[in-house]
N, C-alpha and C positions, 0 to 999 in steps of 0.2 A: 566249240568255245562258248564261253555264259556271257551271255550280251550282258548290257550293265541291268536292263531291266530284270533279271534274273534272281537277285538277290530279291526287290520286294513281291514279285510273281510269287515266287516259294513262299513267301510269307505270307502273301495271301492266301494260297491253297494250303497252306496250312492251318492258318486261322478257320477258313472253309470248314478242311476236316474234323478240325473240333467242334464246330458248330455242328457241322452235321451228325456226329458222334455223340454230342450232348442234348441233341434233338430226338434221335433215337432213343439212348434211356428215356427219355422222358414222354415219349409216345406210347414207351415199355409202360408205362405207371397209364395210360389212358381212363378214365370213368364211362359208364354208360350215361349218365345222368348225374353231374353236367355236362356236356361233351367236350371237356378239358382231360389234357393230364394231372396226374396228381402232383407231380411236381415239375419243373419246367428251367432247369439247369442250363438251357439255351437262351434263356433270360440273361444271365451272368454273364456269357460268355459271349453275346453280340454287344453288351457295356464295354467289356474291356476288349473287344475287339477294335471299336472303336476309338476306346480312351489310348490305344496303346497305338495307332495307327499314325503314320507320317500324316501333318495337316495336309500337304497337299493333295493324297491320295485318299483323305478322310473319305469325305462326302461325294468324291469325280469314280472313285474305283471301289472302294472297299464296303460302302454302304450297299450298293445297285448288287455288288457280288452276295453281302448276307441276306438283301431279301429273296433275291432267285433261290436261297438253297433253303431257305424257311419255308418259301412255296414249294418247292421240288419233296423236300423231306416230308412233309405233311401230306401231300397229294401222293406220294410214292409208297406210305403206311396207311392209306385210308380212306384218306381227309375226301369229301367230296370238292372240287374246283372253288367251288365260290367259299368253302368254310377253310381251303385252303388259304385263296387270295385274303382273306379277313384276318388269318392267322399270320401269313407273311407281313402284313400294314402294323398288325398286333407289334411283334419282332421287331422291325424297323424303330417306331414311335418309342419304343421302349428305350433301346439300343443308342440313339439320336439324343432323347433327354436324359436317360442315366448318366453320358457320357459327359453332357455339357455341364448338367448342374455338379458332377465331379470335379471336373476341370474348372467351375467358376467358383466353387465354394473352396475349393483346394489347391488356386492356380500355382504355388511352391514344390510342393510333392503330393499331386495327385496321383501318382505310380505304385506309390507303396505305402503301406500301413504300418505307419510310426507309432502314431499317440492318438492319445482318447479323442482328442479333435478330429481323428482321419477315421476312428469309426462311428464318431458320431457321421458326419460326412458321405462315409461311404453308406450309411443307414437312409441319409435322407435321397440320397441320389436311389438307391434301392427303389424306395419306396413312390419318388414322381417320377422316376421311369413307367412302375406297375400302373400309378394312377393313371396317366399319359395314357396306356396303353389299352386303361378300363373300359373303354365307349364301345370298344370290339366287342369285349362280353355282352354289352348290353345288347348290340347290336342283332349277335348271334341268341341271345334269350329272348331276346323280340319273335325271332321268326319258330319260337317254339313253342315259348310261356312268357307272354308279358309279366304275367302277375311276378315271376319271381326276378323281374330286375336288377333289382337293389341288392338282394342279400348274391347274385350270380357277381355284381359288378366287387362286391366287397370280398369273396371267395378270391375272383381275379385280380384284386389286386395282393393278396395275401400269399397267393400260390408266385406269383411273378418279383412278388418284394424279397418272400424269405428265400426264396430257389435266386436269384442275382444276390441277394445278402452272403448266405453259405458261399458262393462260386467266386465270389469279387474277392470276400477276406480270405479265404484260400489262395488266392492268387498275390496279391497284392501283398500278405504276412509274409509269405514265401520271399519274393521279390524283395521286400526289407531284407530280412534274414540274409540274401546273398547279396545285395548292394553293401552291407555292414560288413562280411567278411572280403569283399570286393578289395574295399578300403581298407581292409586290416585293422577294424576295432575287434574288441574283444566283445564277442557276444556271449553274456550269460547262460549257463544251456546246464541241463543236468550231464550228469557221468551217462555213458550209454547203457549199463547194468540197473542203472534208478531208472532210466526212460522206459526201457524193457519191461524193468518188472509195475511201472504206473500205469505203462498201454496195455501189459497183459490184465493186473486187475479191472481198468475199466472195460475191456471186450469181454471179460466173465461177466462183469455186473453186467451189461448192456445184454449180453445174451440170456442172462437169465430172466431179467426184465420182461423182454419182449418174446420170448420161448416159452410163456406161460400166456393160458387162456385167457378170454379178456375178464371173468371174472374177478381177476388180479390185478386189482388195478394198485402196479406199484412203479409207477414211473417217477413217481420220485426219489426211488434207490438208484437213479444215474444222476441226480444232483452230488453229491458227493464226490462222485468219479470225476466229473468236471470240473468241479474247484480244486481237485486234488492235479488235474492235467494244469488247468491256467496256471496255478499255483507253482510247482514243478516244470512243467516243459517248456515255457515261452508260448508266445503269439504264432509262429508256423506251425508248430504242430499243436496247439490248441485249436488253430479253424482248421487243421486236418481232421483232427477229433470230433470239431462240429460236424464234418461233412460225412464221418462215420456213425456218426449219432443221429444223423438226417437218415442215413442210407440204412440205418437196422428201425427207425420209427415207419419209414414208407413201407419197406419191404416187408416188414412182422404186418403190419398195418392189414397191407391188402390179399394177406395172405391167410386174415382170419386170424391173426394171432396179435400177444402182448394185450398193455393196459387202454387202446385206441379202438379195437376191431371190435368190442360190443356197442358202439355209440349207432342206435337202430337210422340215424339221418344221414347219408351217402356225405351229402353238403358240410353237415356239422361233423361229421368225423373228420373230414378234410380241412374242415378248418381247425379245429384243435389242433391237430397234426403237424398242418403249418405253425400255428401260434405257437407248440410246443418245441420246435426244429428252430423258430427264431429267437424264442427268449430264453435257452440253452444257449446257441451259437453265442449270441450278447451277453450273457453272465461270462461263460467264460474268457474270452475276448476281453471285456472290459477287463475282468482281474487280470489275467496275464499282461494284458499289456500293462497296468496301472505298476506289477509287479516288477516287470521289468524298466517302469522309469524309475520306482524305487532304487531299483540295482543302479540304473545309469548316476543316479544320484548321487549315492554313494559312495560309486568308484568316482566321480568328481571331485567329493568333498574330499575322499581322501589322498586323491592325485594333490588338491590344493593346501591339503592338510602336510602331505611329505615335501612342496616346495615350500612351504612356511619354514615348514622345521630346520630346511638345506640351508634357507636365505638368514635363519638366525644360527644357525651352527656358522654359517661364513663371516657372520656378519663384526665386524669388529667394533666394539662400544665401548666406549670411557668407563673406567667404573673405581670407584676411590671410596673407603672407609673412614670415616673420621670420628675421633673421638668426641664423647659428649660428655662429660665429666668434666666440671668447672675450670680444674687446673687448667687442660690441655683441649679446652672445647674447640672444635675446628682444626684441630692439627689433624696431620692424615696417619693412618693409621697402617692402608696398604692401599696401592695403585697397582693397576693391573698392568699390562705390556703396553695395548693400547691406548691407554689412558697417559703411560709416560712418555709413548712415543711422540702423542700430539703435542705433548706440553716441549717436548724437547729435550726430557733427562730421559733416555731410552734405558740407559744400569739403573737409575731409580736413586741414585747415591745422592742428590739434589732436593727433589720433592719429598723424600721419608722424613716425615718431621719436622714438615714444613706446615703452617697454619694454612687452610684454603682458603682463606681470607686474604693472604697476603697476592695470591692467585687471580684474584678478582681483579676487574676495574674499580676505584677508588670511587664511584660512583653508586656500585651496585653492592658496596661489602656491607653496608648498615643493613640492608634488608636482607640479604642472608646471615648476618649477625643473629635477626631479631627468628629467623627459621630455626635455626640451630639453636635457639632457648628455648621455643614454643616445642621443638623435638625433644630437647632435653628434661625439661618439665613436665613433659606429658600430655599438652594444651591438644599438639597433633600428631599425629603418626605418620602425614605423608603430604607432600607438596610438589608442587613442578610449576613452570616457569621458566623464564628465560636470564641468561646472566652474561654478562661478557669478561673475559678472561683476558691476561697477558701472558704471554708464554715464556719460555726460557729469552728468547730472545729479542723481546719487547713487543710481538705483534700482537695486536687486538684479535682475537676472535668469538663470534655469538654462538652460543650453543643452549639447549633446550636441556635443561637440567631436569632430576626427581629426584629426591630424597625423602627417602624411609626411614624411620626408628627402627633398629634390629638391636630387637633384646635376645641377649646369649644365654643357654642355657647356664647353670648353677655348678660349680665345681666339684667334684668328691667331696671336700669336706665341708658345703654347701655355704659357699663362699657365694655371692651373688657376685657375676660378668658385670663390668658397666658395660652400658646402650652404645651401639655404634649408629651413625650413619652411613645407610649405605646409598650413594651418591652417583648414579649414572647420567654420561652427558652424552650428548648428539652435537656434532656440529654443523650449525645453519649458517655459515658466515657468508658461503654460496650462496643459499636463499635468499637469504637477507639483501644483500649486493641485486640480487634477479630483483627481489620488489622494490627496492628504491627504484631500481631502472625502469619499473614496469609501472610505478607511484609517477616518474618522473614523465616517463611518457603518454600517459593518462593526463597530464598538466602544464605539457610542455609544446609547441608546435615542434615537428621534427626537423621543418628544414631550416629556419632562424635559431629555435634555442631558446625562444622567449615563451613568454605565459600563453598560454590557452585561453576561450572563451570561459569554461569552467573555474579556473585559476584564478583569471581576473575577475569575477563572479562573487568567488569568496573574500579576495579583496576588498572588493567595491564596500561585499557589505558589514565587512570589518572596519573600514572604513565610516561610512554612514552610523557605526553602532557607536563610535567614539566620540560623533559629532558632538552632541550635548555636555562629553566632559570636558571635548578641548575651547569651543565655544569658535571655532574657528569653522569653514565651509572645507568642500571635497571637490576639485573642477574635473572635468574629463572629459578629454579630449579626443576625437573622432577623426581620424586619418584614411582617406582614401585617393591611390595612385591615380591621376590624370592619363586616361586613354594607356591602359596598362594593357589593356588588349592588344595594341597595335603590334606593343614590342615582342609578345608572345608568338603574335599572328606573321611577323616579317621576319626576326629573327629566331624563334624558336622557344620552348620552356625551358630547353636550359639556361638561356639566356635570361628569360624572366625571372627564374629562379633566385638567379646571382644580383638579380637588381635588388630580389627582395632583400634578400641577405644584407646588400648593403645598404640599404632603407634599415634595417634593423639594427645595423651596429652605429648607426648617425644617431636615430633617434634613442637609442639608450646610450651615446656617450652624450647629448645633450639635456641628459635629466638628473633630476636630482637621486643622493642613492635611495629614499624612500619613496619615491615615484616607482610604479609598475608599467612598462609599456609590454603591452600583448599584443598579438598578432592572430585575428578572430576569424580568418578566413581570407583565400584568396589575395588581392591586394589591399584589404585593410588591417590596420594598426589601430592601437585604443591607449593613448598614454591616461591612466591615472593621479590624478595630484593631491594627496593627502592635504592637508594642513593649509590653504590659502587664506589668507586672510582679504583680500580684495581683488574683485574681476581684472583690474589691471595688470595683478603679477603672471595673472594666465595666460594676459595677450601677451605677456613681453615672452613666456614660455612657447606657446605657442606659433609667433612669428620667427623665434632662434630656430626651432626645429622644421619649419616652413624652409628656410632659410639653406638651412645645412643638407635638407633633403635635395633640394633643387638641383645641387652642384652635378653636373654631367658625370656618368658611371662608367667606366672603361671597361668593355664588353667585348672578349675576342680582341681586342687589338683598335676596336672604334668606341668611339664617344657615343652617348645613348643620352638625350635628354630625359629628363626624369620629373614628370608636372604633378603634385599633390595638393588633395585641396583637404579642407580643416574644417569639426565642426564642435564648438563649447558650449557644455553645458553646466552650470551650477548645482550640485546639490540646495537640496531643500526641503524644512523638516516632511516626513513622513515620504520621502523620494523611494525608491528601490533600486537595486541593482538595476532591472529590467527596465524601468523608467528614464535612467541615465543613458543607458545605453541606446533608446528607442530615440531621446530628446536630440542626442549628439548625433546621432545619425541624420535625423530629419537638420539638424544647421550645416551639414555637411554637405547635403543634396541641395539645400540652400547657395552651399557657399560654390557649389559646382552651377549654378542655376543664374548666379552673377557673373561669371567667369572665368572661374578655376582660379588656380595658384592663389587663394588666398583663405582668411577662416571666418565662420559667421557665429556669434550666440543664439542660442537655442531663445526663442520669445513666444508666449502664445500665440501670436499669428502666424507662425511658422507653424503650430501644431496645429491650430486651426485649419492650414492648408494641407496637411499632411492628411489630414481626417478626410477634408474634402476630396484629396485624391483616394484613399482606402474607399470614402461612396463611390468614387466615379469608378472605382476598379470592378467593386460588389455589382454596379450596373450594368457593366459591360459584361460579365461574365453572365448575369440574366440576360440581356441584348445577344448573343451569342447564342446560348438555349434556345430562347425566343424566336428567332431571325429577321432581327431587327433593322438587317444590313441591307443594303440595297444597291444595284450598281446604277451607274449614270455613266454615260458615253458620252467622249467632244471626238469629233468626225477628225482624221487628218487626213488633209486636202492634196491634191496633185497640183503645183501652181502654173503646172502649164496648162492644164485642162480644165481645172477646177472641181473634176472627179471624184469623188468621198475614196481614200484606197483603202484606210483602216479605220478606228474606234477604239480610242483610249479608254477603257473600263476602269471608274474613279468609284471609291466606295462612298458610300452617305449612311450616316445612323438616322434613321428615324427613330426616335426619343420619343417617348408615348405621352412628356409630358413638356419638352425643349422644342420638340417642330425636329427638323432636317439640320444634321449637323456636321459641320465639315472634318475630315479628319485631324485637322490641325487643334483642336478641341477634344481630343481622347485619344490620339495614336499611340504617342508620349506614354500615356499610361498601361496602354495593353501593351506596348514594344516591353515595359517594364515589368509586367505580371507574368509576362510568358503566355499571352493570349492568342501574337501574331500566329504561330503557324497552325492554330485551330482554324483561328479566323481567315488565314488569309488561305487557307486548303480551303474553305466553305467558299470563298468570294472567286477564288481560280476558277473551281466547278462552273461555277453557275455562271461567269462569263463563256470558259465552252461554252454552256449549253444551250446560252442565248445567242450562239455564232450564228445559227440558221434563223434566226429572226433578222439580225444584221444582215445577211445576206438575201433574204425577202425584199431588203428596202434598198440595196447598193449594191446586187449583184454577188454574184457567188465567187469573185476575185477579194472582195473583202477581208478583211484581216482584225482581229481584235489582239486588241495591248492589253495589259495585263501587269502590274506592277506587283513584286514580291519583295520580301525583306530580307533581312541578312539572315533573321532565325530562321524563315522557311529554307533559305537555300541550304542550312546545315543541320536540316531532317531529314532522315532517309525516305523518309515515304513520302516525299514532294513528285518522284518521279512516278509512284503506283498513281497518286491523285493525280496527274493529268494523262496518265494510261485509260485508270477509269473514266474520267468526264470524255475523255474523244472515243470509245467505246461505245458511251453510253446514248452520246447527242448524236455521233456521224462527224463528227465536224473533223475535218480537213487536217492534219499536223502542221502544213506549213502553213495556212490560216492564222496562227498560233502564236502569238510574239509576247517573250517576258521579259520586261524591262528591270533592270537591274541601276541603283543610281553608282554613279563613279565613285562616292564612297566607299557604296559595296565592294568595289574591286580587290579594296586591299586587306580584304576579310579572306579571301578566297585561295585558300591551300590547297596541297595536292590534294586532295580527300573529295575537296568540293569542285574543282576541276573535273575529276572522277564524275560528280554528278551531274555537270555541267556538260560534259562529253554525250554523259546517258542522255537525258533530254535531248540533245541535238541529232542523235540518233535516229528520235520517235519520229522527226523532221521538224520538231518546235524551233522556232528562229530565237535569237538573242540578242536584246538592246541596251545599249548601256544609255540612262537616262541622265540628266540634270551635268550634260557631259560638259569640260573646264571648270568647275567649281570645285571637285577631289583634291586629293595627294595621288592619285597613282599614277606612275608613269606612262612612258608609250609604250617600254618592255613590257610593261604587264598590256595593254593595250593588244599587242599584236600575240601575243602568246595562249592567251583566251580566245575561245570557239563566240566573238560576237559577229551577228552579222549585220545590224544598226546602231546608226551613232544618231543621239537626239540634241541637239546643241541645249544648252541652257537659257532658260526665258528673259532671265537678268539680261546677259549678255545680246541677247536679242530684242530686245525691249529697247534699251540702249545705241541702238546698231545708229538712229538717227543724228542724233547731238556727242554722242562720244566714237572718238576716233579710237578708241583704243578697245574699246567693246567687237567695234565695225571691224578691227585686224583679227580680231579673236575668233567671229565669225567666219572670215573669210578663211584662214587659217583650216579651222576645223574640215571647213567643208572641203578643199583642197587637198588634206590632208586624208579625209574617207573616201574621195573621190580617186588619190592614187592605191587606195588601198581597197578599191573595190567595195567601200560601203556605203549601202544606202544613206540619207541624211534628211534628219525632221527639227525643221526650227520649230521649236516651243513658245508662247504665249504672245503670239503675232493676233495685236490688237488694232491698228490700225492697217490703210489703201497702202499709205505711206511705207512702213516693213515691209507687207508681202512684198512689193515693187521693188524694194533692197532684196530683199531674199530672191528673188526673182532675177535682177541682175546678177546677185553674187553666183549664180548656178544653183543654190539649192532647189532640191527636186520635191520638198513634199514642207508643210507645215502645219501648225496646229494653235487654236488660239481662239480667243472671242470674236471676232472677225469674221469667224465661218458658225459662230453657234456656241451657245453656254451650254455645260455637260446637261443631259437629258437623259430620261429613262430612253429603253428602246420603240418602246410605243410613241414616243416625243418625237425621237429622229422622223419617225413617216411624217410626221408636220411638221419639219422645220425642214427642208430643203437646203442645199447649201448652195449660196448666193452668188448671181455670178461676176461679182467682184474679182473672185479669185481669177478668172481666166483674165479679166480686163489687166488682173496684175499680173499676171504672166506675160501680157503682151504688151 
């Protein structure tokens, strides 16, 4: 039974055989001086030995096997060991690069020989196969005759290029030829009686050629034969014919005979030979193939020439005659079937003799009035255009008209015909209906129904263009949803959806009908107000649509508060669209900056501020580059021991020309650029990787904090960057604590859950920071992977003089304590709190009291004081 390795064994010891087979001819042809053969056919066929070979068995099996039998074959006819071994490296190196620069220059169809690209291709692979292969020659003409080098190394590559040329396109034309009837195209080929009688002629010419002395030198009476094969037979049996044209030049050659065997230089005969066997094989090659894309051509055009013909013999087209002769200009003369069918009189008993004028839209009939004069006159002969028509039964439709002057020939008694038009229509009503829709939704947002940014674009500056004639001003008004995230992030986008929706139908029932309100993105809106004659009228516009927006939204079955803020800007001469839109925005971030729920006018020192934040943005993004950040550590304390257990890592800008700056002074801004998760992935790392300094100065229990944002928790590669930094530094996973504040919580969907899961996996812990100050509840609370609660500073700060701060605290900590979690009071400034904190059970705090943030090198000289333990006790 055939094991499975069976099938490619065979195939190698077949590939084998013909190497070893085309080895032999070509050891047949051997020289005395140079000690090559004259041609070398085993070139060709360790190429496509390997081009044709499974990759995985390329180079592990089928390589190792052709050079054993390149040795073996050589050394078994002659070769001495070492001119063997030189000979088998020769084969291989050839074999090796023929194959790849095939496969790289032709990675599509490097198998088979299509087109003039695949023998240019297979020429060049030929050719840095031989060259590859040349340092052999030289190698072996060193140890006999230095001097002749160069001209041995240019023989070798000439004998090794054109013997792999001849063998490839033989194989590879073939291999076309049967992949094309494979597939069942139609290969162009002669009658078998023409092939016959074209091979017979060229093996006379060929024989008579080379069957005569070399005195005769008439080798160029088989050019003929060969343009008449490419010409005639195709590309398979043309490089058949090369390989026959090769095999009557070596063999006459060395045998004393033909136009080659007088050349008195061994070397130079040899080469002729070759150069004559290559630039044969490639003339004809070239033309056959060139002939048969011709043919492919063709038969395309004409393939596409008989569906042309099918698609207008099927096709059915309006087509109406109409008189041009003053009486009866524009009456129809004859309607074809299709032409009556569309209009609605199928018998024809209606339209005969009707004006095509009256046919028309009452719109379009003056200008095809003035067609059918200019035809009749003579001015033109032919037009097209678009027209709309009414039918039998009143429906409008567009169609794509032409109309010719068709002068009739003259009567027997040479009566002169008058001029007809003749008038063929298409109907585009379809069309027309697709581009409004495709007009419409180019300018329309899809899921409100209202104007676009582009739309309202045009407006504005149709608007703005009028200013000077009406002498009145343009307002425009800047609308943006209050915390529209939340509703997306707790309830869903369809839910957000339906909010916007009905944000769009308030604000366009409360405008005027030449007012444009658009809808530019996401949750904002941009009402337009043409025509205002005073800022006033825009506030009273503005606060009605405040107004109406506010009213709670019935979503699913519940009520949904809905907060919008507002921002106004006045046109003003030389303004731009782009100008309004930048102003009204910047009073809008304003009016969210006071508040919310209400609108602001756009002033220079709004823009002034706005500019100043575009600097502070431009800087930060240099600070970023730079690495301008820097981390500072405040110790959190054990308040019964006094202990350092962790290290709150807080960022600081050093500003190259502000000093040290707190984040409260440019967070705001990069939270808004989309800065944070560059920035806060660079400030992650680098706490890792400062763990092991922290734990040099408090022990290797130490723990470092680490604060992130809402955008870094909803990057996916939050969890590679602290993969990479505890990789990188050593540092410990559950070391590892990332505090999240209670706001964050109700960002956080299943998605980010997902990533929250992954992190707690690495063994990084989880702190919800600035905890009682949120909206999220204790459901979300307990349903999240945290394992620290950090109370809030306010609230602990507080803890002394308000009793309602002091229940909030107590609360907390009671409340993580039945729930198993650790607890860190925050901004514990005085003896007096820790001592509260201390009775109330809290286990850990953090606060001026033990140390203002500090670099790491700071913490070794600042100690943490032992206040703390006196407050534990």
């Amino acid at each position: 039974m055939a094991t499975p390795a069976a099938g490619p064994r065979a195939r190698t010891a077949a590939w084998a055989a013909a190497f070893v087979l085309a080895a032999l001819v070509g050891r047949a042809t051997r020289l005395e001086m140079p000690p090559f053969a004259f041609v070398w056919p085993a070139a060709g066929v360790g190429i496509l030995w390997l081009l044709l070979a499974p990759r995985s068995r390329r180079y592990r099996v089928e390589l190792p096997v052709l050079a054993v039998a390149a040795f073996l074959v050589n050394l078994v006819t002659g070769a001495p060991p070492a001119l063997a071994l030189a000979f088998m490296l020769a084969n291989s190196v050839n074999a090796v690069v023929g194959a790849a620069v095939l496969q790289r220059l032709s990675p599509r169809s490097p198998y088979a020989l299509r087109d003039t690209r695949g023998l240019v291709v297979l020429g060049v692979a030929a050719l840095a196969g031989a060259a590859a292969s040349a340092p052999v020659s030289v190698a072996v003409t060193l140890l006999d005759d230095a001097s002749r080098t160069a001209s041995m190394a240019v023989l070798w590559v000439l004998r090794y290029g054109t013997s792999s040329g001849v063998v490839m396109g033989l194989v590879l034309a073939w291999r076309a030829r049967l992949e094309e009837r494979r597939r069942g195209e139609q290969v162009p080929g002669p009658r078998l009686r023409e092939a016959a009688g074209v091979l017979a002629v060229s093996l006379a010419v060929h024989a008579a050629v080379f069957s005569q002395r070399p005195e005769y030198a008439f080798a160029f009476l088989v050019l003929p034969a060969i343009v008449l094969v490419g010409w005639r037979l195709g590309p398979a049996w043309t490089a058949a014919h090369g390989a026959l044209t090769a095999a009557f030049a070596v063999a006459a050659t060395m045998v004393g005979r033909g136009p080659f065997a007088g050349l008195e230089s061994l070397p130079l005969r040899t080469a002729v030979v070759q150069a004559f066997i290559g630039v044969t094989g490639l003339v004809g090659l070239a033309l056959s193939i060139e002939v048969r894309q011709r043919h492919a051509a063709l038969r395309d055009s004409q393939r596409r020439g008989d569906a042309l013909e099918r698609t207008l013999q099927s096709a059915v087209v309006g087509n109406a005659l109409l008189h041009l002769d003053p009486g009866r200009r524009g009456r129809v003369h004859y309607a074809n079937p299709a032409l009556r069918r569309w209009w609605g009189d199928e018998e024809g008993r209606v339209l005969q003799g009707w004006s095509w004028l009256d046919v028309l839209d009452p719109a379009d009939r003056a200008a095809f009035e003035r067609v059918l004069d200019d035809l009749a006159e003579g001015r033109a002969t032919a037009w097209d255009g678009e027209l709309r028509h009414r039918t039998l039964d009143g429906e409008e439709r567009f169609c794509r008209a032409a109309a010719a002057r068709l002068d009739l020939p003259a009567t027997e008694g040479g009566r002169a015909e008058e001029p007809l038009a003749n008038l063929q229509l298409v109907d585009i009503t379809e069309r027309k209906a697709l581009e409004a829709r495709l007009v419409h939704q180019a300018l329309h947002d899809q899921l409100t129904g209202l104007p676009n940014r582009l739309l309202l674009a045009e407006r504005l500056e149709q608007g703005l263009a009028s200013l000077p004639r009406t002498g009145r001003t343009l307002a425009l008004i800047f609308f943006d949803l209050d915390h529209f995230k939340r509703i997306n992030d707790s309830l869903g986008h369809a839910a957000g959806d339906e909010v916007l929706s009905t944000v769009a139908v308030r604000l366009t029932a409360g405008v005027r009908p030449n007012d444009t309100v658009a809808r530019i993105g996401g949750d904002e809106f941009v009402v337009c107000c043409p025509d205002i004659d005073v800022a006033e009228h825009v506030s009273v516009v503005a606060a009605r649509l405040l107004a109406a927006v506010r009213r709670p939204v019935t979503v699913a079955g519940r009520e949904v508060e809905v907060g919008i803020s507002a921002g106004i800007t006045l046109a003003r001469p030389g303004a731009t669209a782009a100008d309004l839109l930048r102003e009204s925005d910047t009073a809008m971030y304003e009016a969210k900056s006071a508040g919310r729920g209400r609108f602001e006018f756009f002033t220079e020192s709004l823009f002034d501020r706005a500019r100043r934040g575009l600097e502070l943005e431009g800087e930060l993004r240099r600070a970023v580059a730079a690495g301008q950040f820097v981390l500072h550590y405040q110790p959190i304390v054990d308040l019964a021991s006094g202990r350092v257990l962790a290290a709150e890592a807080l960022v600081r800008w050093e500003h190259p020309s502000r000093g040290l700056l707190l984040p409260g002074e440019w967070l705001e801004v990069a939270e808004n650029c989309g800065l944070m998760p560059q920035l806060g992935a660079l400030l992650l790392r680098d706490a890792v990787r400062q763990w092991p300094q922290l734990a040099a100065v408090h022990g290797p229990e130490v723990s470092v904090h680490v604060n992130v944002s809402a955008s870094q928790l909803r990057d996916d590669g939050i969890l590679d960057t602290i993969t990479e930094a505890l990789r990188e530094s050593g540092t410990p996973a559950e070391h590892v604590v990332l505090e999240l504040t209670e706001t964050q919580l109700l960002t956080v969907r299943e998605s980010l859950v997902a990533n929250l899961d992954s992190i707690r996996d690495l063994g990084v812990r989880l702190a919800v920071d600035d905890f009682g100050t949120g909206y999220s509840s204790l459901t979300q609370l307990t349903s999240l992977p945290i394992d620290e609660v950090k109370i809030d500073r306010r609230f602990v700060a507080a803890m002394g003089t308000e009793p309602r701060s002091r229940a909030v605290v107590h609360a907390v900590i009671a409340m993580a304590r039945e729930m198993g979690l650790p607890v860190v009071a925050e901004g514990v400034e005085t003896q007096e709190t820790a001592e509260l904190l201390a009775r109330a059970g809290c286990p850990a705090a953090q606060g001026f009291l033990w140390g203002r943030p500090g670099q790491v090198i700071d913490l070794r000289s600042a100690p943490v004081p032992e206040g703390a333990s006196r407050a534990s006790r």
